[in-house]
N, C-alpha and C positions, 0 to 999 in steps of 0.2 A: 369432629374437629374440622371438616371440609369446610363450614360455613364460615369459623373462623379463619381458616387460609383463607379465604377466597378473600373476606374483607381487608385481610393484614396485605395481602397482596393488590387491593386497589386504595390502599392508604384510607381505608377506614378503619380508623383508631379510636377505639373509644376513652373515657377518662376515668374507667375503674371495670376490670374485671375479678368475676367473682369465678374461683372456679372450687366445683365440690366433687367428691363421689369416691367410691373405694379404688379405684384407677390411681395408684400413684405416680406411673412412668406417665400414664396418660396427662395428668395435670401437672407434672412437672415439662413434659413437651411443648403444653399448651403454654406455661408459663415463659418458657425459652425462648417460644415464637412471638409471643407477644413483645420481649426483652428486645427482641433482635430486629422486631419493626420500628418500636418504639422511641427506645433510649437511645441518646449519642453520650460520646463519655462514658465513665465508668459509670456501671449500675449502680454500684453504694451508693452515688450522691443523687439518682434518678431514680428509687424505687422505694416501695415502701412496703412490705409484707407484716400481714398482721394475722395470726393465728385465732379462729373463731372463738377458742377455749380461754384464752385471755383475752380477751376485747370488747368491748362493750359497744351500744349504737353512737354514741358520743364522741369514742377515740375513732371508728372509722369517719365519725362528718368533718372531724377535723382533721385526720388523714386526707382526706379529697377536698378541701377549702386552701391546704398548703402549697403554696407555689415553690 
């Protein structure tokens, strides 16, 4: 997770992360940090979480197309 601090802290923000692996505290951290560089306002209306097991490549390109 260094590489991501490092960029969340010089305001490289990317426009979709993907995060995987049997680490749940660890990807829910990563997901936190990301939250808290990110978004202003409430995250409901700033975020969009999509679980790999229901989703298809489709609903993610229109996940990352919506403004």
């Amino acid at each position: 997770m260094d590489g991501l601090d490092r960029d969340l802290a010089a305001g490289k923000i990317l426009p979709v992360y993907v995060f995987v692996g049997s680490e749940e505290l660890t990807k829910r951290e990563a997901v936190n940090a990301v939250c808290a560089a990110a978004l202003d306002g409430p995250k409901e209306f700033n975020e969009t979480r999509l679980l790999w097991r229901e989703t298809n490549g489709d609903q993610i390109v229109d996940a990352c197309q919506t403004l």
